[in-house]
DRENBA-619142 format. One record per residue (C-alpha): chain; x, y, z; residue in three letters. Coordinates in steps of 0.001 Angstrom, whole numbers, plus 500000, padded with zeros to 6 digits. Layout:
N
SITE   chain        u        v        w   res
SITE       A        X        Y        Z   ALA
...
//
This chain:
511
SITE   chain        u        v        w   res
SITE       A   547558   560589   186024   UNK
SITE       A   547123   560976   182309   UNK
SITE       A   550614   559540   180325   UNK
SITE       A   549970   560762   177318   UNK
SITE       A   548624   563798   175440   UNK
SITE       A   548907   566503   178494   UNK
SITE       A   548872   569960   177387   UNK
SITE       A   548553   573319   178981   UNK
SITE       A   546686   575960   177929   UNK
SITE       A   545897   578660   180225   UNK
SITE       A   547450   576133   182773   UNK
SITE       A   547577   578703   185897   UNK
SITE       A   550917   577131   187280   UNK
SITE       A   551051   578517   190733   UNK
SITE       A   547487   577826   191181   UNK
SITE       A   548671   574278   190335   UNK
SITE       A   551431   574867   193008   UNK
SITE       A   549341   575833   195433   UNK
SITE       A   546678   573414   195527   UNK
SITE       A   549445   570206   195330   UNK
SITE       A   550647   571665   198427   UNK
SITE       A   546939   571862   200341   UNK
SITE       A   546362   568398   199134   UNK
SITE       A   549582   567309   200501   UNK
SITE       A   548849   568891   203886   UNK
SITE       A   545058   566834   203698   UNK
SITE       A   546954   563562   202745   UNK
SITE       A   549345   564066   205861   UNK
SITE       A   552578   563877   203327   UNK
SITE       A   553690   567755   203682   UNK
SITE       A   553612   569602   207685   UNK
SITE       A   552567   572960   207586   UNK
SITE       A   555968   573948   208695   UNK
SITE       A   557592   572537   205843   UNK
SITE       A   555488   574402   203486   UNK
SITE       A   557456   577545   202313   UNK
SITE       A   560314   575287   201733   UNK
SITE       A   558034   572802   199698   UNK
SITE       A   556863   575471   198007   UNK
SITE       A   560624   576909   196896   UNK
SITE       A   561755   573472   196132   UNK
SITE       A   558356   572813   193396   UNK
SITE       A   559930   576453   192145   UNK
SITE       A   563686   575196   191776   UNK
SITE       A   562013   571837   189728   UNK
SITE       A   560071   574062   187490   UNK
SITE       A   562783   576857   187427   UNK
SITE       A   560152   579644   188017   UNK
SITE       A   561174   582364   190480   UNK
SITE       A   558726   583239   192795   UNK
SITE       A   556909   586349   191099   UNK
SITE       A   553990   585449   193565   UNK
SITE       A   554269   585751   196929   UNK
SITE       A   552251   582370   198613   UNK
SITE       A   549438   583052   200291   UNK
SITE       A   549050   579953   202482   UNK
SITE       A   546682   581071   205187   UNK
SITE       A   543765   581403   202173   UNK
SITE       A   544996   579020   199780   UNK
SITE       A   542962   576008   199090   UNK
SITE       A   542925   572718   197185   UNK
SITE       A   540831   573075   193584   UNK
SITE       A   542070   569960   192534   UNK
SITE       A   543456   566564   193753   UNK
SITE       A   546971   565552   193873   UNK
SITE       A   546735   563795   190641   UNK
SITE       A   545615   566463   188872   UNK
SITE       A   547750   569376   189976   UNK
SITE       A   550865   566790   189647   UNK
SITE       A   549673   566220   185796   UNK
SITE       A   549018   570103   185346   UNK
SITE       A   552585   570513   186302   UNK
SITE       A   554221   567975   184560   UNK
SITE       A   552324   569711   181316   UNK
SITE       A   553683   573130   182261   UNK
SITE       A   557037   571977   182057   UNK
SITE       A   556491   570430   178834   UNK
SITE       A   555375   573510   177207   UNK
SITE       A   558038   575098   178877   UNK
SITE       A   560685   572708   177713   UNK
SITE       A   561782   571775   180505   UNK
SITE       A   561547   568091   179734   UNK
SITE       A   561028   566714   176638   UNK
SITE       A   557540   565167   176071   UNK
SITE       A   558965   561568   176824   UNK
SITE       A   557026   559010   178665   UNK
SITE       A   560492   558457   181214   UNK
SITE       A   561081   562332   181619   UNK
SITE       A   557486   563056   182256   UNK
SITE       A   557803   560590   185088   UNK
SITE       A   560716   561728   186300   UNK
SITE       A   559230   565333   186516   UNK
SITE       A   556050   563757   188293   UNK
SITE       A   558183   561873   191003   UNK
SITE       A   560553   564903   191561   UNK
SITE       A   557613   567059   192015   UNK
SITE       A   555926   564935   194736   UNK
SITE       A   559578   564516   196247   UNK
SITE       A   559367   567948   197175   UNK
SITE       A   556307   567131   199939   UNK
SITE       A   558343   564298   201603   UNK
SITE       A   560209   563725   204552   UNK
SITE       A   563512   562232   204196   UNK
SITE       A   564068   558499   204014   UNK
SITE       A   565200   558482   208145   UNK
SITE       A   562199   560253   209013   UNK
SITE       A   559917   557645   207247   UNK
SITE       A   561616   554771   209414   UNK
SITE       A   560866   556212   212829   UNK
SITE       A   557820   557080   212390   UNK
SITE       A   557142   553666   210994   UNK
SITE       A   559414   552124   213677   UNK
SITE       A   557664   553696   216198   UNK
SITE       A   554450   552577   214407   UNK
SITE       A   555482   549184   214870   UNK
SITE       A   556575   549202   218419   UNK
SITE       A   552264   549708   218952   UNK
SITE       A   551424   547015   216049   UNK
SITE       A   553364   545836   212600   UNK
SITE       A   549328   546303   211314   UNK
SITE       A   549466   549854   211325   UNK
SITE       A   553066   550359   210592   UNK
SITE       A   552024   548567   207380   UNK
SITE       A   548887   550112   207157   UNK
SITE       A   550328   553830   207754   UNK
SITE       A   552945   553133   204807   UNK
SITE       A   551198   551476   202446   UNK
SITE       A   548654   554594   202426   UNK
SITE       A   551799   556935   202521   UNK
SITE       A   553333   554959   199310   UNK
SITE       A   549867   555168   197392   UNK
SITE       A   549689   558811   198474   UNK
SITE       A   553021   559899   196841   UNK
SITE       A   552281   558205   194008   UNK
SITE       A   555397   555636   194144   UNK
SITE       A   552623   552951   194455   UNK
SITE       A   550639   553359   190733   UNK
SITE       A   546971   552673   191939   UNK
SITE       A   545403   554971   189070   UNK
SITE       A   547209   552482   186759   UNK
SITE       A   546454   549376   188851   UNK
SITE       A   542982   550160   188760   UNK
SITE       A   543045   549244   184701   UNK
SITE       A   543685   545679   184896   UNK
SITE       A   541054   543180   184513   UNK
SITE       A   541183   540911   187073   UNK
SITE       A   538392   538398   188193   UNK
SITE       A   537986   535038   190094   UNK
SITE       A   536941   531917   188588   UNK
SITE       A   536371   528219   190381   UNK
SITE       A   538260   525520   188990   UNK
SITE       A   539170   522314   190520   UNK
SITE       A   541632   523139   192987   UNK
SITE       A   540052   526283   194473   UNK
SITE       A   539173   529986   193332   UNK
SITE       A   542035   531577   191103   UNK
SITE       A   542686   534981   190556   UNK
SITE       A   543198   535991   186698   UNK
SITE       A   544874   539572   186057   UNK
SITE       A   545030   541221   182580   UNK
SITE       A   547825   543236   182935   UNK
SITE       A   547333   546810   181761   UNK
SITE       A   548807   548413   184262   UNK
SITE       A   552314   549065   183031   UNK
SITE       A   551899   551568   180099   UNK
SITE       A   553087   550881   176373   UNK
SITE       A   555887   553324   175326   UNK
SITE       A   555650   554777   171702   UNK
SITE       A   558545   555156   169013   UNK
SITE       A   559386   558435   170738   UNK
SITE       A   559931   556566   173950   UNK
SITE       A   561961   553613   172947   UNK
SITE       A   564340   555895   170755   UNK
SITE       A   564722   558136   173673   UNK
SITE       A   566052   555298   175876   UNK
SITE       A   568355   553493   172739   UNK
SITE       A   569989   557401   172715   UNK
SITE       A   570764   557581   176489   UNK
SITE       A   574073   556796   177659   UNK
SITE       A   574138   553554   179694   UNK
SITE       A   574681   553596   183219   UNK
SITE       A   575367   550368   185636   UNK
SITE       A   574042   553166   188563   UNK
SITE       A   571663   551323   190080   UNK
SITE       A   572314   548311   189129   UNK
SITE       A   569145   546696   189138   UNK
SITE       A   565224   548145   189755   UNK
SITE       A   565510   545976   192876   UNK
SITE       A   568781   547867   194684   UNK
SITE       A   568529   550345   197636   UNK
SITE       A   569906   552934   195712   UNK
SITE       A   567411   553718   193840   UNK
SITE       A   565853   555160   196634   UNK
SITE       A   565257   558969   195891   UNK
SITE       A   567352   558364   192117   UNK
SITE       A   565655   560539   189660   UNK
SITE       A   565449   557775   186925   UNK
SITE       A   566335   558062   183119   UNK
SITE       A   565133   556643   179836   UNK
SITE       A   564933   552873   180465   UNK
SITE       A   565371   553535   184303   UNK
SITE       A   562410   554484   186313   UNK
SITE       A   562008   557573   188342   UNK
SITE       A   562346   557006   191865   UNK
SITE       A   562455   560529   193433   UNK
SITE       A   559416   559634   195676   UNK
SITE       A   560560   556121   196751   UNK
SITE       A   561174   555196   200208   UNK
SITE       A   562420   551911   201866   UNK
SITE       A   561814   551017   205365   UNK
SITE       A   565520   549749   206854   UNK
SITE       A   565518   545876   208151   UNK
SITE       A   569055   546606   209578   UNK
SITE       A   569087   542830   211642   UNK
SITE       A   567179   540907   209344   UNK
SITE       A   568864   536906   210027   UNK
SITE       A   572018   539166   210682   UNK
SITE       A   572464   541567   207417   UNK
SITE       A   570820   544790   206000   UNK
SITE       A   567608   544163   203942   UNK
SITE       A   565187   546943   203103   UNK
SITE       A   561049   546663   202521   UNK
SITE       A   559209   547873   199901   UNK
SITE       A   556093   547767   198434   UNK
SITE       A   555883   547368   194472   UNK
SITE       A   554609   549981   191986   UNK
SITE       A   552858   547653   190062   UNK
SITE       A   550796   545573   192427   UNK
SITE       A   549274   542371   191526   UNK
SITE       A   547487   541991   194915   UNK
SITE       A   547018   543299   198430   UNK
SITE       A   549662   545362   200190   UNK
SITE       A   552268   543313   197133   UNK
SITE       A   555216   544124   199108   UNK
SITE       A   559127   543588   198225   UNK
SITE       A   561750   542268   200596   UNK
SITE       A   565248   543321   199238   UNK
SITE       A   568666   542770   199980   UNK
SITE       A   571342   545706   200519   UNK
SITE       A   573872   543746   198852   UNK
SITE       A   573180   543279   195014   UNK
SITE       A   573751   539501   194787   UNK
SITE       A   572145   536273   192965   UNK
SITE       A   569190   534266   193549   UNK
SITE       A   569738   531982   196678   UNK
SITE       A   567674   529230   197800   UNK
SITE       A   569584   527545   201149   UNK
SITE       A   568912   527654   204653   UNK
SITE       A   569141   531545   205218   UNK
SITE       A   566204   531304   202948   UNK
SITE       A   564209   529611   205712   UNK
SITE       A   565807   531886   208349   UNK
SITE       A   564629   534736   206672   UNK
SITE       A   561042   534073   205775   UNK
SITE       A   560934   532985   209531   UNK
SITE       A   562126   536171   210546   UNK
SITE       A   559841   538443   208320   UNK
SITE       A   556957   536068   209638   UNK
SITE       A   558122   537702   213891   UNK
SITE       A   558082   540894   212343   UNK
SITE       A   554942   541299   210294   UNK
SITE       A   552875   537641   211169   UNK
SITE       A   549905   539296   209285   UNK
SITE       A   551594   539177   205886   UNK
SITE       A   552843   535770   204035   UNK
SITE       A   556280   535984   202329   UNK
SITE       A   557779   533762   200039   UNK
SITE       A   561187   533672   197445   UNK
SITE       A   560684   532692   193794   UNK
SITE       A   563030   529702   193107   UNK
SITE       A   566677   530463   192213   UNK
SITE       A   567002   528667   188657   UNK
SITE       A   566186   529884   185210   UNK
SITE       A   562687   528794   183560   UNK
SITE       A   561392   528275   187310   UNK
SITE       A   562467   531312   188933   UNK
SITE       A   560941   534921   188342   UNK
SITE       A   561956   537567   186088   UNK
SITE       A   564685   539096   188436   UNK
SITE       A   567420   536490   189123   UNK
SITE       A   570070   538908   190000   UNK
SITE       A   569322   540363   193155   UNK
SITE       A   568511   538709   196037   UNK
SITE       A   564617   539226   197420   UNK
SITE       A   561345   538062   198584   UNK
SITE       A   557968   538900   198031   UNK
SITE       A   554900   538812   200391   UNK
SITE       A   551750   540995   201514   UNK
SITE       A   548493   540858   202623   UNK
SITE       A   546550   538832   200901   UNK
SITE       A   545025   534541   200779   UNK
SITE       A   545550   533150   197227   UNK
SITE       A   543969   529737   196497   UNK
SITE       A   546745   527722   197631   UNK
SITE       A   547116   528892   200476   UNK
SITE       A   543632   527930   200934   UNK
SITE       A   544243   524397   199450   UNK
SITE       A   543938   521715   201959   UNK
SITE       A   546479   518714   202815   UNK
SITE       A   545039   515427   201137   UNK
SITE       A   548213   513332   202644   UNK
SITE       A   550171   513596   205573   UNK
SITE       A   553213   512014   206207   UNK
SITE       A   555599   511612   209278   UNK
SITE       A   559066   512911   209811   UNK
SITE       A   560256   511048   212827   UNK
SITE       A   563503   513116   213321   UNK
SITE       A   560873   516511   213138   UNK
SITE       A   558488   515354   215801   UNK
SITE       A   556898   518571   215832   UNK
SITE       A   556587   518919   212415   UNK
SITE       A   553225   518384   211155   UNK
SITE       A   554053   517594   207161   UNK
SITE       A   551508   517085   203985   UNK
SITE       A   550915   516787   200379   UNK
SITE       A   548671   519672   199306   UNK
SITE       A   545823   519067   197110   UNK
SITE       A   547356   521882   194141   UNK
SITE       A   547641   521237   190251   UNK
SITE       A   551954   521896   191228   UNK
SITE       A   553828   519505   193760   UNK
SITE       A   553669   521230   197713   UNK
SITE       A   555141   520130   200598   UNK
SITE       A   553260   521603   203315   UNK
SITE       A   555202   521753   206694   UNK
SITE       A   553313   523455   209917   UNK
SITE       A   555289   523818   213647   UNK
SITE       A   555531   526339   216272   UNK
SITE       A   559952   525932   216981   UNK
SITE       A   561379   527877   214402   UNK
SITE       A   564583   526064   214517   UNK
SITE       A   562861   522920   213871   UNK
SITE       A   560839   524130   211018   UNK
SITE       A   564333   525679   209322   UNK
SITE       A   566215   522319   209723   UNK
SITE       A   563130   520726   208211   UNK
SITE       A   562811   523080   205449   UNK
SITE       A   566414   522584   204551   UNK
SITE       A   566698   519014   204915   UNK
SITE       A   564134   518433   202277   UNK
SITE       A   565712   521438   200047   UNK
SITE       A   568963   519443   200131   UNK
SITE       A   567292   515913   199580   UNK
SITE       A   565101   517368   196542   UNK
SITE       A   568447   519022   194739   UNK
SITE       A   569789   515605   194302   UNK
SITE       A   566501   513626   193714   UNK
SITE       A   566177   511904   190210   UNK
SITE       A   563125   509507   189161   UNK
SITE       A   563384   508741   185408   UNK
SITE       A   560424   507174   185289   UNK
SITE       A   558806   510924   185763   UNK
SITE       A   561209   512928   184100   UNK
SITE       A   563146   514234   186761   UNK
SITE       A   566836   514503   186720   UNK
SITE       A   568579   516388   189180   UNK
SITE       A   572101   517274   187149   UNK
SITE       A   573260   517491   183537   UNK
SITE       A   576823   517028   183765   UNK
SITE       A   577260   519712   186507   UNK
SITE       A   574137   521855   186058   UNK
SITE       A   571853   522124   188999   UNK
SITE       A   567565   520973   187791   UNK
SITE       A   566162   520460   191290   UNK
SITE       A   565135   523568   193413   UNK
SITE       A   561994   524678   195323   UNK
SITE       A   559753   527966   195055   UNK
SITE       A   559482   528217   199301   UNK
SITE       A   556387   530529   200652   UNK
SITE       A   556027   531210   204324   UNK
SITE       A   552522   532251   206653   UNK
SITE       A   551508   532132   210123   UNK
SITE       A   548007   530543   210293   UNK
SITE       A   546017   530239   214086   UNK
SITE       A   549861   530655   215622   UNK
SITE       A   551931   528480   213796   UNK
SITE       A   554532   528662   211676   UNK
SITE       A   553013   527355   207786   UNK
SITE       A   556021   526644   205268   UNK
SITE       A   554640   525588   202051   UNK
SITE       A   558035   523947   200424   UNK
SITE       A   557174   523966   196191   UNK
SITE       A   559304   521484   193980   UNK
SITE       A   560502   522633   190840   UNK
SITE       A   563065   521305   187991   UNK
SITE       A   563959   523325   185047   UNK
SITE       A   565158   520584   182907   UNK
SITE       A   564707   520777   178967   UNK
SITE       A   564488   518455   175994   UNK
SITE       A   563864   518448   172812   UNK
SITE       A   560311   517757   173097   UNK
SITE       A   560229   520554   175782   UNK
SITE       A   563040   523220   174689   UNK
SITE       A   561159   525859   177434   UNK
SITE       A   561055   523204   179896   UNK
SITE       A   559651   519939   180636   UNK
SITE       A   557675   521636   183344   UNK
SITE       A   556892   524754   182231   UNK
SITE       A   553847   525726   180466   UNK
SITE       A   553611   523357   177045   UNK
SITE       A   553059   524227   174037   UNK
SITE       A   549182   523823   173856   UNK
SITE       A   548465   526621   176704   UNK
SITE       A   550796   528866   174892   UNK
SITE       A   547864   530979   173368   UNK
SITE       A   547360   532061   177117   UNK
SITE       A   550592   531714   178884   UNK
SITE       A   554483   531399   177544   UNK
SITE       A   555946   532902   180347   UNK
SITE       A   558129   531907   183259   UNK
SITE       A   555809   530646   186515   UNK
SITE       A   557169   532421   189279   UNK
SITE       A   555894   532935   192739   UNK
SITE       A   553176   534690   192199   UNK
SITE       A   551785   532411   189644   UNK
SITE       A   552501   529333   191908   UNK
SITE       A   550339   530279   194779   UNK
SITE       A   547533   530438   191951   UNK
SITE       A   547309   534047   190402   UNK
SITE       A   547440   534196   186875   UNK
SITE       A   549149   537459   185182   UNK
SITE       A   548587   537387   182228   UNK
SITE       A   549509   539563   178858   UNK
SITE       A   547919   542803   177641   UNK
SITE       A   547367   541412   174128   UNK
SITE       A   544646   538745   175737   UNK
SITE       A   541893   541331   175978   UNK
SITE       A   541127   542316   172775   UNK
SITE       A   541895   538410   171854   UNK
SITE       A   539527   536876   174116   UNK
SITE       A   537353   539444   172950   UNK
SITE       A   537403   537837   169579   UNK
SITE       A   537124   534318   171100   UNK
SITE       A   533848   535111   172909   UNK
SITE       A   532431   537173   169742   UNK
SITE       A   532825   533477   168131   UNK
SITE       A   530707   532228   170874   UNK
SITE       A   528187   534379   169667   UNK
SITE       A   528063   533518   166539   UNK
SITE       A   529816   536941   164792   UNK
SITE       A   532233   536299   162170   UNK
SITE       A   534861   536856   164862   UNK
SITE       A   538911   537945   163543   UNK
SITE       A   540700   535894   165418   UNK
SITE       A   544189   534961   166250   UNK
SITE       A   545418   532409   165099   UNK
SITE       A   547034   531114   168065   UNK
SITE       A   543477   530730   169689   UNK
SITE       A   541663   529403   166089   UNK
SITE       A   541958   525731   167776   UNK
SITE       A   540970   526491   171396   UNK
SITE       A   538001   528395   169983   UNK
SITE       A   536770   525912   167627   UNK
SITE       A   537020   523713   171212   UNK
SITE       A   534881   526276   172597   UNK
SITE       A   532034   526105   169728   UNK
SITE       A   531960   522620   170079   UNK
SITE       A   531558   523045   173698   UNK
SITE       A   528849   525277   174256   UNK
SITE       A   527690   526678   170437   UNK
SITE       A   527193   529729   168917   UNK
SITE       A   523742   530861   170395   UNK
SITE       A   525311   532634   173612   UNK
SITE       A   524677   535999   173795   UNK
SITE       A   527448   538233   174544   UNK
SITE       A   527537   538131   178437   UNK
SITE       A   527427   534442   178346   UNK
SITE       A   530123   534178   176024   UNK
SITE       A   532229   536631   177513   UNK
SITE       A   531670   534570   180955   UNK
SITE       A   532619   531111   179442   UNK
SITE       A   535691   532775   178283   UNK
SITE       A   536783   533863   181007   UNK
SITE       A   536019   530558   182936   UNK
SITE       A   537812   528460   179987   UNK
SITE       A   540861   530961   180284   UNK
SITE       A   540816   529966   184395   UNK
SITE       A   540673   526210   183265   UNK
SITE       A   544017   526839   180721   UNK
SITE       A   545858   528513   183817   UNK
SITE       A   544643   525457   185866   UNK
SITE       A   546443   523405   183150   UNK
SITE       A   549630   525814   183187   UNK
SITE       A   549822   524778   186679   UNK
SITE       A   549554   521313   185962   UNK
SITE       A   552688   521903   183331   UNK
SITE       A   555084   523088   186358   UNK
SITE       A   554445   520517   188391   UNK
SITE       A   556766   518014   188956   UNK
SITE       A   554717   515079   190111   UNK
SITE       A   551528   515182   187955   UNK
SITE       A   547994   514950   189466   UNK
SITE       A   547228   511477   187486   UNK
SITE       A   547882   507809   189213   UNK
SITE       A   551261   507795   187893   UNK
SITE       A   552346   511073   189216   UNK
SITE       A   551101   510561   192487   UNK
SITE       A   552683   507204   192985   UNK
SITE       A   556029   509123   191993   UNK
SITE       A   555375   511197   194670   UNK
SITE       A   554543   508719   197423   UNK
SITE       A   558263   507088   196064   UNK
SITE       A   559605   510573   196657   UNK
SITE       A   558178   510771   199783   UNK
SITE       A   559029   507573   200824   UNK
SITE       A   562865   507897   200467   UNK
SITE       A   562451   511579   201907   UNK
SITE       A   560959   510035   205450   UNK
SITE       A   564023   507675   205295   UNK
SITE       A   566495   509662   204314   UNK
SITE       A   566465   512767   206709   UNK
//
């Protein structure tokens, strides 16, 4: 859908009408019996009163769904009906394709009765439905650069994000004007199923959650996210709006969402600041279908747990510290899991930085991740600390300042498992780096001028463009390698894997 710019001239708005409802009826979202009431509510959103009587048994679809959704979004611009605001021009879109969909209880059974035949289609049926209503933004997806690149722990994934759009003056003023409102309370709670958004709140009109009501005993809800940086990127939510938990439930639940849906891996980012993800404040998981290089990573150490017999536990060869666990009991593998979780909150080994408390303040916590792999149970048990100094005010593992030029922010989850999101501003910037590849008098940043001149050394300035542009993005794999390498705990040299035979020594003993 186009954001910006959309005007209407001659825009035949009932032509519009009509074809969003035929390509609703080809995409399966809108029955044909629900048409004449589709078609009165897409009236009611663009106050217009009927003047022409539907003719649904010769109406067609001229255009897709994205187009007649864009077409009518511009008509109520022109119309002021909304202003032309990047947040009211959404909320217009998702209220318009609200008026195809079923209610929220209709999507769970059919998707429950989906998943009585196999979770694979359930998923399958609703991650179609969610890209076919819009709510999942593959048009936008579609813009970010992403590639692979082999490095020495496996193939990462790099993603330029340009998926999100920029907002303009006109945008940001509208949402310092709006009247706050603690309704939802976060992006991540139920309610904003079906809420039509605001400035600085997203439009969720076509949003639907499928209901978890016994998930490890309590409501949770699944999603899939709007912005996806992978396969199937799906959300697991709580009903409740509470913190950022790792404990045991944490185990019970990625267990549980493993019965349910064994084809997709889950995992929670940790529950600490500097380690954890950008959402602290509501409690939720994220998984989907897809193999990132970690996962992939192989065990280079394996270690006994005598009071886990059927535990089969490992060191995985991956730039961060991983405890890999692998079982087929489910209550064994959750007292394992927390047994180490406790052991690791109260670790400390100065000789490698790591101090568990300041005063009363929690450093030790884990980033867990959860798959089933040839019928087992795979818990991949990450340790992180989130201690600062002075040398490290961001963290003493978190990304240092060298690797800044690439990547500042937090490593969550996603990150972890060894996919790189990375910010907007990179692509004209590496654009610059690999122009100086070239030779060109290249205008570049000046958080890159050292990197670059690391580059030239490296390889020169005869590469033509393609060449250069390749190197790039190889190099920028290597710095993401090295961000890795920042957040782990027990570093990859002699000394940091001696730290972590120590650590794994008194864990063997001590549980």
């Amino acid at each position: 859908m186009n954001d910006n710019n959309l005007t209407v001239a001659n825009t035949d708005v009932y032509s519009s009408i009509f074809s969003l409802l035929e390509a609703g009826l080809e995409a399966g979202i809108l029955e044909s019996t629900d048409r004449v009431y589709a078609y009165n509510r897409l009236l009611a959103c663009l106050k217009l009163d009927g003047s022409i009587q539907p003719d649904f048994q010769n109406s067609q679809s001229t255009t897709s769904m994205t187009e007649s959704i864009a077409a009518l979004t511009a008509y109520a611009i022109d119309q002021k009906i909304i202003e032309d605001i990047f947040d009211y021009r959404e909320v217009m879109a998702a209220e318009l394709m609200n008026c195809l969909m079923a209610r929220p209880s209709e999507i769970n059974r059919y998707f429950n009765h989906l998943r009585e035949k196999s979770p694979v289609v359930a998923t399958d049926w609703f991650y179609q439905y969610c890209q076919d209503v819009h709510y999942i933004q593959a048009a936008r997806i579609s813009r970010n650069i992403s590639y692979q690149a082999k490095c020495e722990y496996g193939t990462l994934d790099i993603t330029i994000n340009l998926s999100k759009p920029e907002k303009n003056p006109a945008d940001i003023a509208a949402e310092r004007n709006i009247v706050r409102s603690d309704y939802p309370r976060c992006l991540l709670c139920a309610e904003n199923e079906g809420y039509r958004g605001r400035a600085g709140h997203p439009a969720r009109a076509n949003h639907r959650l499928i209901s978890l009501e016994d998930f490890a005993g309590e409501q949770w809800f699944f999603q899939y996210s709007p912005y996806s940086y992978y396969n199937e990127h799906c959300i697991v939510l709580s009903g409740e709006h509470r913190p950022m938990k790792i404990d045991r439930n944490t185990f019970v639940r990625i267990i549980t969402f493993l019965d349910l849906f064994p084809h997709y891996f889950v995992g929670s980012n940790a529950d600490l600041p500097i380690v954890g993800g950008s959402i602290l404040s509501h409690d939720h998981y994220q998984g989907g279908r897809y193999s990132f290089a970690m996962d992939r990573a192989p065990v280079e150490k394996y270690f006994r747990l005598t009071a886990y017999p059927g535990i089969e536990a490992g060191i995985v060869k991956w730039p961060m510290s991983v405890i890999r666990l692998v079982g087929s009991d489910r209550q064994e593998l959750i007292d394992c899991s927390e047994a180490i979780l406790f052991n690791w909150r109260s670790y400390n080994d100065s000789t490698a930085d790591i101090q568990a408390y300041t005063n009363a303040e929690p450093h030790n916590t884990i980033t867990p991740i959860g798959r089933m792999r040839d019928g087992h149970y795979e818990i991949d048990l990450v340790l992180r600390n989130n201690r600062c100094t002075e040398e490290h005010p961001l963290g003493i593992f978190h990304p240092h300042d060298d690797v800044h030029h690439i990547k500042k922010e937090n490593i969550g989850l996603i990150e972890v498992m060894g996919l790189a999101v990375l910010p907007a501003r990179l692509v004209d910037e590496l654009a610059q780096v690999a122009a100086a590849l070239t030779g060109e008098n290249a205008e570049l940043a000046e958080i890159h001028r050292s990197w670059t001149e690391e580059l030239v050394n490296k390889y020169g300035k005869d590469n033509d463009y393609a060449e250069a542009s390749d190197i790039v993005r190889r190099e920028t794999a290597i710095k993401f390698e090295r961000v890795l390498g920042d957040a782990g705990v027990f570093k990859r040299n002699p000394e940091g894997k001696a730290a972590f035979t120590r650590y794994i020594t008194k864990l063997a003993s001590s549980i």
